[in-house]
RODO-589590 format. One record per atom (N, C-alpha, C): residue number from 1; x, y, z; residue in one letter. Coordinates in steps of 0.05 Angstrom, whole numbers, always signed. Layout:
BEGIN
@seq = NUM; x = X; y = Y; z = Z; type = A
...
END
This chain:
BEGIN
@seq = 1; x = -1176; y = -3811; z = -2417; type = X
@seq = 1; x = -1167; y = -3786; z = -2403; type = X
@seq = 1; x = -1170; y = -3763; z = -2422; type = X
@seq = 2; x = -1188; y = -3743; z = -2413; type = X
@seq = 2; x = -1192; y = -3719; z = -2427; type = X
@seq = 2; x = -1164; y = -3700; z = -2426; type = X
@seq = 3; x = -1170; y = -3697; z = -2455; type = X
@seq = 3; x = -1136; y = -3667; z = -2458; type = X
@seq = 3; x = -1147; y = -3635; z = -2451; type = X
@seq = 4; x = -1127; y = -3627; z = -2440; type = X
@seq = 4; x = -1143; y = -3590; z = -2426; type = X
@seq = 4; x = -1145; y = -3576; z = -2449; type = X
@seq = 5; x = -1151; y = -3563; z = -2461; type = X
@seq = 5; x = -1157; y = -3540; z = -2484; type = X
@seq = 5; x = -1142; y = -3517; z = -2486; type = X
@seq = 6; x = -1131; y = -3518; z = -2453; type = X
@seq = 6; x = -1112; y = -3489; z = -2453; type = X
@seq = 6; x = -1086; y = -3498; z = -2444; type = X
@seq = 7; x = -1072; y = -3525; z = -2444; type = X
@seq = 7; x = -1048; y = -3527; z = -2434; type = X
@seq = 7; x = -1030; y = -3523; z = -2462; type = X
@seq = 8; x = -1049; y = -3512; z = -2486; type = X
@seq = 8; x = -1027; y = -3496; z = -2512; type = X
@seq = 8; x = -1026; y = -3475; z = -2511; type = X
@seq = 9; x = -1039; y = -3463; z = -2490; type = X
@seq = 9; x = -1043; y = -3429; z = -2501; type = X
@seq = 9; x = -1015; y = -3414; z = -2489; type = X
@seq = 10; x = -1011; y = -3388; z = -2513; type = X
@seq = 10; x = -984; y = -3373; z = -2494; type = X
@seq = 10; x = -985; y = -3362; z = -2467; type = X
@seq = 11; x = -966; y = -3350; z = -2456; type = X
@seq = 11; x = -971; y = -3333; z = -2432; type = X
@seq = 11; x = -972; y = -3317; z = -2437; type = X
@seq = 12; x = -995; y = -3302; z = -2419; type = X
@seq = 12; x = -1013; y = -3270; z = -2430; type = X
@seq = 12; x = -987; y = -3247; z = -2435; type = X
@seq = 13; x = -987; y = -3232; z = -2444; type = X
@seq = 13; x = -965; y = -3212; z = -2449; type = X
@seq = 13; x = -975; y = -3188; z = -2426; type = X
@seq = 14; x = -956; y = -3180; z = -2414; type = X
@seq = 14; x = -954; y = -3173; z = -2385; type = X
@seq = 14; x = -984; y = -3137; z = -2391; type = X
@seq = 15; x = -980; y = -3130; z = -2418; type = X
@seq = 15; x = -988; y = -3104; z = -2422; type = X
@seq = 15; x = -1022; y = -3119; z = -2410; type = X
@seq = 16; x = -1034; y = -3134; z = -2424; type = X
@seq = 16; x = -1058; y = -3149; z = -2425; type = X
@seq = 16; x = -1059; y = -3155; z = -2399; type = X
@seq = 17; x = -1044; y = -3169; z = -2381; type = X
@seq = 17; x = -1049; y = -3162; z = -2347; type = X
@seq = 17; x = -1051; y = -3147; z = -2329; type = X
@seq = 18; x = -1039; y = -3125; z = -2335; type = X
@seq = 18; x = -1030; y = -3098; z = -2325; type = X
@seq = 18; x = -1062; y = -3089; z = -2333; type = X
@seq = 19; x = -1075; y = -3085; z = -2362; type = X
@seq = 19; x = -1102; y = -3078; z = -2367; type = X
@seq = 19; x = -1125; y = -3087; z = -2350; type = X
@seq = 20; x = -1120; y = -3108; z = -2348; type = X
@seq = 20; x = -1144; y = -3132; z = -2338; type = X
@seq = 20; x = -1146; y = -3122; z = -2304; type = X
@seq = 21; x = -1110; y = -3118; z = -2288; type = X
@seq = 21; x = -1115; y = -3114; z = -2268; type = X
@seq = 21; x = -1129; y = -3085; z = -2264; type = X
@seq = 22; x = -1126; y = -3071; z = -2279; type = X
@seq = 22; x = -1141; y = -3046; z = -2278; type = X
@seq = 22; x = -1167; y = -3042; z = -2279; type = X
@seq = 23; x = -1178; y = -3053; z = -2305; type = X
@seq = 23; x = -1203; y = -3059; z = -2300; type = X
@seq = 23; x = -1219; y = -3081; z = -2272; type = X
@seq = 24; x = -1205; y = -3098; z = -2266; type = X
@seq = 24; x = -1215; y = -3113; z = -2240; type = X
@seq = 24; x = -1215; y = -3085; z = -2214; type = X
@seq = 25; x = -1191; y = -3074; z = -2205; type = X
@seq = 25; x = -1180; y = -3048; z = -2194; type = X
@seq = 25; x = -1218; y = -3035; z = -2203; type = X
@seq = 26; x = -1227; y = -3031; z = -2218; type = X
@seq = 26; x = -1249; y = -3014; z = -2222; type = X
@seq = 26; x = -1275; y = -3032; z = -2199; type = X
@seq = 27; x = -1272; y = -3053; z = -2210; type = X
@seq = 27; x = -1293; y = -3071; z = -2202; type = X
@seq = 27; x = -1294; y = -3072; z = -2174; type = X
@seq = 28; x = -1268; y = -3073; z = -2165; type = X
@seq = 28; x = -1269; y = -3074; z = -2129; type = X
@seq = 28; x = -1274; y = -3050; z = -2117; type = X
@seq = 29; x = -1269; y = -3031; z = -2131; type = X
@seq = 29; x = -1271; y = -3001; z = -2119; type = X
@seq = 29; x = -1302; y = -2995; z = -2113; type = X
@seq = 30; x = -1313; y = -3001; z = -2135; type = X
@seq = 30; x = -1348; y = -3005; z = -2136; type = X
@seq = 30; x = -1354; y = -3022; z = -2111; type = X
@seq = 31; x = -1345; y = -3047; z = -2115; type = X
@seq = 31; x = -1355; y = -3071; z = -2089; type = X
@seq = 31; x = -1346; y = -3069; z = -2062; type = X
@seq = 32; x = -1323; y = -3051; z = -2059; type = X
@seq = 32; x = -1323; y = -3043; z = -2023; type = X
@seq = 32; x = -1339; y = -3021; z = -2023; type = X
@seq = 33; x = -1335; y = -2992; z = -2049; type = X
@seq = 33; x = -1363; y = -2980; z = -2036; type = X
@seq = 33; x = -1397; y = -2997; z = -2021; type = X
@seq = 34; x = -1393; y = -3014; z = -2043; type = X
@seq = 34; x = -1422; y = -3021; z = -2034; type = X
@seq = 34; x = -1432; y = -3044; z = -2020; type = X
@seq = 35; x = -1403; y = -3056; z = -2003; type = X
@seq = 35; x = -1397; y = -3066; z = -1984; type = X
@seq = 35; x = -1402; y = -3043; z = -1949; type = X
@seq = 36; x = -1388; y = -3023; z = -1963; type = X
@seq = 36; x = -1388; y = -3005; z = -1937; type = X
@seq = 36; x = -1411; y = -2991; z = -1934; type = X
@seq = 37; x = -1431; y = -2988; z = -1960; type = X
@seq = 37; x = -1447; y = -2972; z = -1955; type = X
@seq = 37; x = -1473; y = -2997; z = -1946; type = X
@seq = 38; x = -1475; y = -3017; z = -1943; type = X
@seq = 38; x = -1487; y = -3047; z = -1939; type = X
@seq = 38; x = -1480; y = -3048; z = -1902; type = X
@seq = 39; x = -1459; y = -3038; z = -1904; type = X
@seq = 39; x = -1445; y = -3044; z = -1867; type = X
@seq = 39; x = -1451; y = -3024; z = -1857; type = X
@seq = 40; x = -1459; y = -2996; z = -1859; type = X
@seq = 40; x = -1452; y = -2974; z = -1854; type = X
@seq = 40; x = -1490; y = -2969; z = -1836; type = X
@seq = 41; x = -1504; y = -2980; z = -1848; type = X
@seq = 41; x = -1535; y = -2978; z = -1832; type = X
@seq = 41; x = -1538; y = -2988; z = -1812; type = X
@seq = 42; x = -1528; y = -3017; z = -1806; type = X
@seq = 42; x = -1524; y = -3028; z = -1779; type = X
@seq = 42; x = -1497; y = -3022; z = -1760; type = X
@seq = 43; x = -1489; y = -3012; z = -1765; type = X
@seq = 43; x = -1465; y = -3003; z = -1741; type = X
@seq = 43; x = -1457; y = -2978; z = -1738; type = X
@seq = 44; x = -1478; y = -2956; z = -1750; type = X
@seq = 44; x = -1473; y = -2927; z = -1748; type = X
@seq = 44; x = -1452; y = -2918; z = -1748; type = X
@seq = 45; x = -1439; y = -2921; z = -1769; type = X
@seq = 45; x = -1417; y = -2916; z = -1773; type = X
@seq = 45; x = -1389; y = -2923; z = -1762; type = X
@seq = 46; x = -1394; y = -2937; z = -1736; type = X
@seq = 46; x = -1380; y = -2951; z = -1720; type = X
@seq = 46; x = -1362; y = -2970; z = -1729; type = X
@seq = 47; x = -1369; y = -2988; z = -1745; type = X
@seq = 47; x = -1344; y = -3017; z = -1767; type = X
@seq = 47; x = -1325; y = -3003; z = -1780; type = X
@seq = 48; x = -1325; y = -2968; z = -1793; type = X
@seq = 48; x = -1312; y = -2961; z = -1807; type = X
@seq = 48; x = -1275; y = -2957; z = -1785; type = X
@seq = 49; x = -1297; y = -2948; z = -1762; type = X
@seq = 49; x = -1275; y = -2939; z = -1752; type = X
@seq = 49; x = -1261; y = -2973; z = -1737; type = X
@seq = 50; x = -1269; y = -2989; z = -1732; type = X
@seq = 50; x = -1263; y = -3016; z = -1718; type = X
@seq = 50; x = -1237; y = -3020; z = -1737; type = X
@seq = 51; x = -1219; y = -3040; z = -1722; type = X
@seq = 51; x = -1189; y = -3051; z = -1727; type = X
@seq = 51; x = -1193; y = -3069; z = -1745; type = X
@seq = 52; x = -1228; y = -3091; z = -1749; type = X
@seq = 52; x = -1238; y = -3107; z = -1763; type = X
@seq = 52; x = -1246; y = -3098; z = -1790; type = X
@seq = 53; x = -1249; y = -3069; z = -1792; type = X
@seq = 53; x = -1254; y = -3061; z = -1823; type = X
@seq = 53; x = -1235; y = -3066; z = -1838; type = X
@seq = 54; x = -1207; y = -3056; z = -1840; type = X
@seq = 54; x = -1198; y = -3069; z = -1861; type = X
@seq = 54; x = -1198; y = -3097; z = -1873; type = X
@seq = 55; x = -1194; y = -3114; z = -1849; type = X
@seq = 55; x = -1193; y = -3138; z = -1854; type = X
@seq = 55; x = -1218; y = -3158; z = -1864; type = X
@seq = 56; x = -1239; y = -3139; z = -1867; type = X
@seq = 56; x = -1267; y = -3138; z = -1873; type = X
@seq = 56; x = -1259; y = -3135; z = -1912; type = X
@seq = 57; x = -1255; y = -3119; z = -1916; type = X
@seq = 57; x = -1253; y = -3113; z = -1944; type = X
@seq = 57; x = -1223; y = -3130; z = -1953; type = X
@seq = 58; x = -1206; y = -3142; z = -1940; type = X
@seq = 58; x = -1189; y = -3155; z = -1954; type = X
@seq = 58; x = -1196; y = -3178; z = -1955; type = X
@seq = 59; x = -1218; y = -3188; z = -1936; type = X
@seq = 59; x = -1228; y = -3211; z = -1947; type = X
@seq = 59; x = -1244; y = -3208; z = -1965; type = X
@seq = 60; x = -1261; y = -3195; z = -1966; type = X
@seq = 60; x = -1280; y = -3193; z = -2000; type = X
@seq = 60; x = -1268; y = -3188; z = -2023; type = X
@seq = 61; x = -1245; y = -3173; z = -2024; type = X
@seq = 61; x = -1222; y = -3166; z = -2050; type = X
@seq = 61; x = -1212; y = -3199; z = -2054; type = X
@seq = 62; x = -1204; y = -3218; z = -2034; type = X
@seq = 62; x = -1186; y = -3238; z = -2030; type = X
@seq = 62; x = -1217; y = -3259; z = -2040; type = X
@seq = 63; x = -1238; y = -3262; z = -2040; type = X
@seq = 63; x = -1264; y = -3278; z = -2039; type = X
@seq = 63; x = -1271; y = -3268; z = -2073; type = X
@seq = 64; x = -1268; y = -3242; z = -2080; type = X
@seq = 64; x = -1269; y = -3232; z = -2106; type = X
@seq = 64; x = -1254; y = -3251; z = -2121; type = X
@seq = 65; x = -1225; y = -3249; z = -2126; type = X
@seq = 65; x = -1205; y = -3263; z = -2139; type = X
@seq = 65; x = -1212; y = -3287; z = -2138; type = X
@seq = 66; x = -1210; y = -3298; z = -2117; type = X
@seq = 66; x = -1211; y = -3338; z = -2109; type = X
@seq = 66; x = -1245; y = -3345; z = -2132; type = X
@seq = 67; x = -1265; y = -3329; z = -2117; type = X
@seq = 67; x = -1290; y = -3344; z = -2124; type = X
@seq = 67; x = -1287; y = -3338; z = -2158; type = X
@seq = 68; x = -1280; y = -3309; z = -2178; type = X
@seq = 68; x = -1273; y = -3311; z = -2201; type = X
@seq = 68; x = -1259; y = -3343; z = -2214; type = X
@seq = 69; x = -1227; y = -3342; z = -2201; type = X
@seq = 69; x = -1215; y = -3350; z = -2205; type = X
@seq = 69; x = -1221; y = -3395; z = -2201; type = X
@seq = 70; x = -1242; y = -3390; z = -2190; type = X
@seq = 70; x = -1237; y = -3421; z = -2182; type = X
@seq = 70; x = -1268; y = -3428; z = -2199; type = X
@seq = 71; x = -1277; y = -3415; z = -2204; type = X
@seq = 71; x = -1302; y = -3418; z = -2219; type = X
@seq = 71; x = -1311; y = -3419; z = -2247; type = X
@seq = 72; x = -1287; y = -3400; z = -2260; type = X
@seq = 72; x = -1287; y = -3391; z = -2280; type = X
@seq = 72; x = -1259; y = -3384; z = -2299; type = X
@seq = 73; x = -1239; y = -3388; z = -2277; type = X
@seq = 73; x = -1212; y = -3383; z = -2287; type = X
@seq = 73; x = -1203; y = -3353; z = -2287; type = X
@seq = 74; x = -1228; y = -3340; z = -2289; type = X
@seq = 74; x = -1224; y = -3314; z = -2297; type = X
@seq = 74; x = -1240; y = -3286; z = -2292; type = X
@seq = 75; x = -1225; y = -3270; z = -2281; type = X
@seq = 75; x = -1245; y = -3246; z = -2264; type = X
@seq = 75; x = -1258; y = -3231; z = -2293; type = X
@seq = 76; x = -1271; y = -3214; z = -2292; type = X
@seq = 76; x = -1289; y = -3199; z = -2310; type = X
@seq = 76; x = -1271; y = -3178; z = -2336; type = X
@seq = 77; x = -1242; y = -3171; z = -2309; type = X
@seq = 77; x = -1223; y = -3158; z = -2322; type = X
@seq = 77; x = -1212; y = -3176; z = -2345; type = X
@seq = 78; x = -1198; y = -3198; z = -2334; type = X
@seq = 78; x = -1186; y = -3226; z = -2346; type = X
@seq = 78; x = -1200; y = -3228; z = -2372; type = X
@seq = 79; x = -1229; y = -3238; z = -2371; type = X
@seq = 79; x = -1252; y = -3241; z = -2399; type = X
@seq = 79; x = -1249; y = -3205; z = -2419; type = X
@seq = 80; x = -1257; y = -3197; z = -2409; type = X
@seq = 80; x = -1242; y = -3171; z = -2425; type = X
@seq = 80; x = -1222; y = -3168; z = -2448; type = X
@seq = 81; x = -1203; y = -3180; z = -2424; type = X
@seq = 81; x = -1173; y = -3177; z = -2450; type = X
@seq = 81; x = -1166; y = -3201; z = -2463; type = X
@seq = 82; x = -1187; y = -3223; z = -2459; type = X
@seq = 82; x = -1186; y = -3254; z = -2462; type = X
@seq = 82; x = -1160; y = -3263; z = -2454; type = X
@seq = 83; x = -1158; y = -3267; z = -2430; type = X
@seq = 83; x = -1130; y = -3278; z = -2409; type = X
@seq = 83; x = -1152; y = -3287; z = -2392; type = X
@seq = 84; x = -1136; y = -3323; z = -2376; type = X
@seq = 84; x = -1145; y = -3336; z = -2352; type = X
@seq = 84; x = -1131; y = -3346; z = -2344; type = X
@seq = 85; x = -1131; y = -3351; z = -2317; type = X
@seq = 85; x = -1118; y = -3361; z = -2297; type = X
@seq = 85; x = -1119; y = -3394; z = -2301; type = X
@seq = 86; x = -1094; y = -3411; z = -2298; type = X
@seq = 86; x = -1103; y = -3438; z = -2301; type = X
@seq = 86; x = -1076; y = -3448; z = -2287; type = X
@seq = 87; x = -1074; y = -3466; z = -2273; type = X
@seq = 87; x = -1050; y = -3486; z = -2254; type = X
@seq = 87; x = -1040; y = -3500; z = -2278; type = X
@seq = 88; x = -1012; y = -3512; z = -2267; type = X
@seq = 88; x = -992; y = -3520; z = -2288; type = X
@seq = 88; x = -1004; y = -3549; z = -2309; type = X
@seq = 89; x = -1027; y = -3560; z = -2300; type = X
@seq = 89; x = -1040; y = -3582; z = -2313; type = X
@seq = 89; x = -1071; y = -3571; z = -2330; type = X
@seq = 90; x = -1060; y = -3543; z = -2328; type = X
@seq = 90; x = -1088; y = -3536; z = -2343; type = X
@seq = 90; x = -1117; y = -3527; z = -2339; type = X
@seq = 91; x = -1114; y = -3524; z = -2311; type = X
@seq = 91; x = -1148; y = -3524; z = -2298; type = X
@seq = 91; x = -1151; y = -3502; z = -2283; type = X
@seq = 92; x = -1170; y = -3493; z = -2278; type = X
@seq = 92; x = -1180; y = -3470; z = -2261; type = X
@seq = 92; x = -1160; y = -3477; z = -2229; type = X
@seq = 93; x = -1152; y = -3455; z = -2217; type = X
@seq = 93; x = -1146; y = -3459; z = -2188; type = X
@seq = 93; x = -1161; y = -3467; z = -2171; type = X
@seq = 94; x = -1149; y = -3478; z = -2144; type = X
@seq = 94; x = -1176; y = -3482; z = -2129; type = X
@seq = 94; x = -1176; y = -3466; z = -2106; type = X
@seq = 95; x = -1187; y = -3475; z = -2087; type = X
@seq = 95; x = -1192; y = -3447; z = -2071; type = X
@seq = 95; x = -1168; y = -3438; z = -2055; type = X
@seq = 96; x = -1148; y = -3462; z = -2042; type = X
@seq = 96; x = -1131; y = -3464; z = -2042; type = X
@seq = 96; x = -1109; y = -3448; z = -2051; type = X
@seq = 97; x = -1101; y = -3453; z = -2073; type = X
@seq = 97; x = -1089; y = -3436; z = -2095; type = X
@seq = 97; x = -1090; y = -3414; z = -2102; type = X
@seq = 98; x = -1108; y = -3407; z = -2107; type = X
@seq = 98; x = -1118; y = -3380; z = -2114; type = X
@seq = 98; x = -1113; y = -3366; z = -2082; type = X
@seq = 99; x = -1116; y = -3372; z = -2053; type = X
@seq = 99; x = -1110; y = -3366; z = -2032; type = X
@seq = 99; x = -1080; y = -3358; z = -2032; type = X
@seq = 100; x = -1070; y = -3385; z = -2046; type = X
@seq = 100; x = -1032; y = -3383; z = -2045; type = X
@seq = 100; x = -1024; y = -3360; z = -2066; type = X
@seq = 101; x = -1041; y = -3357; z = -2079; type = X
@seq = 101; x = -1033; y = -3342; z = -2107; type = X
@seq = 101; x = -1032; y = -3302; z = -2097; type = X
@seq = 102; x = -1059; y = -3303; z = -2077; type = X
@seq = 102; x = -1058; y = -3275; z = -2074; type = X
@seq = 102; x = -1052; y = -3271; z = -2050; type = X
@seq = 103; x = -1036; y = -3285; z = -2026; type = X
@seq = 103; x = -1024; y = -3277; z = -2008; type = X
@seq = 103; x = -992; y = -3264; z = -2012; type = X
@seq = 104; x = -985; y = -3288; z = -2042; type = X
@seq = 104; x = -960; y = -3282; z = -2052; type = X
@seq = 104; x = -952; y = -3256; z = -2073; type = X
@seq = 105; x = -982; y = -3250; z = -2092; type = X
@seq = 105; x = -987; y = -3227; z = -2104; type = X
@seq = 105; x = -978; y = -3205; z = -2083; type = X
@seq = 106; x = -992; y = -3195; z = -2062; type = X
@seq = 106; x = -991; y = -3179; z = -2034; type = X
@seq = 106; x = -966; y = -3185; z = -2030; type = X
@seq = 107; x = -949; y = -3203; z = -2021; type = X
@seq = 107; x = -921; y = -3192; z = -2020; type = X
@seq = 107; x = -904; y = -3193; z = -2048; type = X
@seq = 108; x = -913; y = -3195; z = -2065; type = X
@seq = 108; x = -900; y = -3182; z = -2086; type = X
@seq = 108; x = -908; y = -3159; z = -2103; type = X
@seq = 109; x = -929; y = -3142; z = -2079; type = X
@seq = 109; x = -928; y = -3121; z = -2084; type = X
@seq = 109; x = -910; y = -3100; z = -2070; type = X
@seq = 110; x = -910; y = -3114; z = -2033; type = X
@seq = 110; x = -902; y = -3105; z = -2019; type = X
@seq = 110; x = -865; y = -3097; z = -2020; type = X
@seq = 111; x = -861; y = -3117; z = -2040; type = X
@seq = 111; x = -832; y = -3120; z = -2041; type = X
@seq = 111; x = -821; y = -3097; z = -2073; type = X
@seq = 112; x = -850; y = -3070; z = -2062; type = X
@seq = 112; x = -847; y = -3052; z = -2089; type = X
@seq = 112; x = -842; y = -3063; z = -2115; type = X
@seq = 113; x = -864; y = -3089; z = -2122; type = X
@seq = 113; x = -872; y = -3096; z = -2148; type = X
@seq = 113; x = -848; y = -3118; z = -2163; type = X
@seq = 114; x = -830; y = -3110; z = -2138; type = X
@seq = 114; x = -808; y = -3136; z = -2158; type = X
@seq = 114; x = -825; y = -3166; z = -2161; type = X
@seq = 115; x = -838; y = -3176; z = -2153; type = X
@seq = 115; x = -855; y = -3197; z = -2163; type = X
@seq = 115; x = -860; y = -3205; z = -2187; type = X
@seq = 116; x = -874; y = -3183; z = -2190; type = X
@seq = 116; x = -885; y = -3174; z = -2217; type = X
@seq = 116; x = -861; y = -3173; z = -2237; type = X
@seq = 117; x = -842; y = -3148; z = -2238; type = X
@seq = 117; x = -823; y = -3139; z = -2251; type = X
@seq = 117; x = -812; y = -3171; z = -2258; type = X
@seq = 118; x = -806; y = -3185; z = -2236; type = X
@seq = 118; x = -790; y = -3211; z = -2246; type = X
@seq = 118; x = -808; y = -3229; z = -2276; type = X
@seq = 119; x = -826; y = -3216; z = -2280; type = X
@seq = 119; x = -837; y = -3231; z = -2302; type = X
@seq = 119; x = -829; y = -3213; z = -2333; type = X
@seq = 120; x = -813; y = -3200; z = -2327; type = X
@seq = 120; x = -794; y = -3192; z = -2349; type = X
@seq = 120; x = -779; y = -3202; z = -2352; type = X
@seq = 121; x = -763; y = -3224; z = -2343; type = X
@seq = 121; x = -733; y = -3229; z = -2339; type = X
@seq = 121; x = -737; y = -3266; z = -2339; type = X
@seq = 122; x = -761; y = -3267; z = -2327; type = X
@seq = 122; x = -763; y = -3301; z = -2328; type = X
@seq = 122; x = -788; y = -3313; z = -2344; type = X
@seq = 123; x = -812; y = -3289; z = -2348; type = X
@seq = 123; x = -833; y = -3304; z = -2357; type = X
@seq = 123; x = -846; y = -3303; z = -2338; type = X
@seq = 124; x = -849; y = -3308; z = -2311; type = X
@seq = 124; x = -870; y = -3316; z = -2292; type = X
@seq = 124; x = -873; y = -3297; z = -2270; type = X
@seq = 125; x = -882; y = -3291; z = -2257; type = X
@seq = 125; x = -890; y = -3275; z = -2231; type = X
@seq = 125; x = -878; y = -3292; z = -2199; type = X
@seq = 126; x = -872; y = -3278; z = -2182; type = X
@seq = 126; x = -876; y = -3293; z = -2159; type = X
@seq = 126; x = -895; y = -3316; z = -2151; type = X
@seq = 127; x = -912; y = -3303; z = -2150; type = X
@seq = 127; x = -945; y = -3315; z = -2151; type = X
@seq = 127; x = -949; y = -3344; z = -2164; type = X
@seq = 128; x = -947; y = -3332; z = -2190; type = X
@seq = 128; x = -942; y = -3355; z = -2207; type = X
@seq = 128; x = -927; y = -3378; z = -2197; type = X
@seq = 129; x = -903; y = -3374; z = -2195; type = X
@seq = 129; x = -885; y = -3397; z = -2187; type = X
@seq = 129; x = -890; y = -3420; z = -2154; type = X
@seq = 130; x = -905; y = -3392; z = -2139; type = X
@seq = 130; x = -907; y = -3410; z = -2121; type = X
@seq = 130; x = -930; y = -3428; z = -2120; type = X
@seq = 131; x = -951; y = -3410; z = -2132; type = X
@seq = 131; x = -973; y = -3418; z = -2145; type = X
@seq = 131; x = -977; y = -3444; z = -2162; type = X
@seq = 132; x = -960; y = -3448; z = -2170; type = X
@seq = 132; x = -962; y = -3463; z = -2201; type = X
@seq = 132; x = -983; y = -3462; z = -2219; type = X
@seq = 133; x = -986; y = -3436; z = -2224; type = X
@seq = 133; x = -1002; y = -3425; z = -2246; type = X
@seq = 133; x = -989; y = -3406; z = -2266; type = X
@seq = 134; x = -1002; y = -3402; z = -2282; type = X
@seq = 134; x = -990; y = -3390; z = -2300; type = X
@seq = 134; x = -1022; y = -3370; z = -2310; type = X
@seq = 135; x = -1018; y = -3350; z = -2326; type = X
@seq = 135; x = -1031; y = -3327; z = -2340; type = X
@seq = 135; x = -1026; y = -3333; z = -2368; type = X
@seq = 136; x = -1051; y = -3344; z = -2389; type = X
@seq = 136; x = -1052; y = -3342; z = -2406; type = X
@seq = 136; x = -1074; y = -3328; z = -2434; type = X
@seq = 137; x = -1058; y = -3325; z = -2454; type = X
@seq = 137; x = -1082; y = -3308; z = -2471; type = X
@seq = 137; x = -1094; y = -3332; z = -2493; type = X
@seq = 138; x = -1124; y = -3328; z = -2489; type = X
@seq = 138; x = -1138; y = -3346; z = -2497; type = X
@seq = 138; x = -1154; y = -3334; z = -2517; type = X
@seq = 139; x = -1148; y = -3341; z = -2549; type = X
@seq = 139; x = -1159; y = -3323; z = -2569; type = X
@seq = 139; x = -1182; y = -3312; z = -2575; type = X
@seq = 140; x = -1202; y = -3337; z = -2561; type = X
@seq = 140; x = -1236; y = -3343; z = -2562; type = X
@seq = 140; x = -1247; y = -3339; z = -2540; type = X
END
């Protein structure tokens, strides 16, 4: 039985996630532009205005995270600040997961960030917990 490489590493320090999510925040901004400007030739402008656009771009934001996250552990932002995503045994999420992870992110944003904030006080995020993942900083 192989041992994981990262079930020693600390949990990322919240400043280093807050960065990472910013820089990702960059990356998506770019990729619905050029999502919309990709949709925008065949439906004359018409998808922008449809009930299905948003839910158009929350699935590619939500397909962003998961396919990062289950592939690699880690979005572009994450590699940056050398922080990745890994479940309580050590391993990349699966698609699953990473599904559970950012429906619960979204309402722990919704719930004006106390999600988040609770990882001052306990260590972990909402997300996290229901998730069973954890955010860690990986030196290499």
């Amino acid at each position: 039985m192989s041992v994981n490489r990262f079930t020693d590493c600390p949990t990322a320090p919240v400043w280093r996630q807050i960065t990472a999510m910013f820089y990702d925040g960059l990356l998506i901004t770019a990729m619905l532009f050029i999502a919309t400007a990709i949709l925008l030739p065949f439906t004359q402008g018409e998808a922008i205005q449809s009930r299905a656009y948003p839910l158009y771009l929350v699935f590619l934001i939500f397909l962003f995270y998961s396919w990062f996250w289950h592939k690699a552990g880690q979005t572009l932002g994450m590699k940056a600040w050398k922080i990745r995503i890994i479940t309580d045994d050590g391993y990349n999420p699966g698609w699953q997961t990473s599904f559970l992870r950012l429906v619960f992110a979204v309402i722990s944003m919704l719930c004006l960030g106390l999600g988040y904030w609770w990882q001052w006080f306990r260590g972990y995020t909402w997300h996290d917990s229901v998730s069973q993942t954890r955010i860690i900083y990986v030196k290499s």
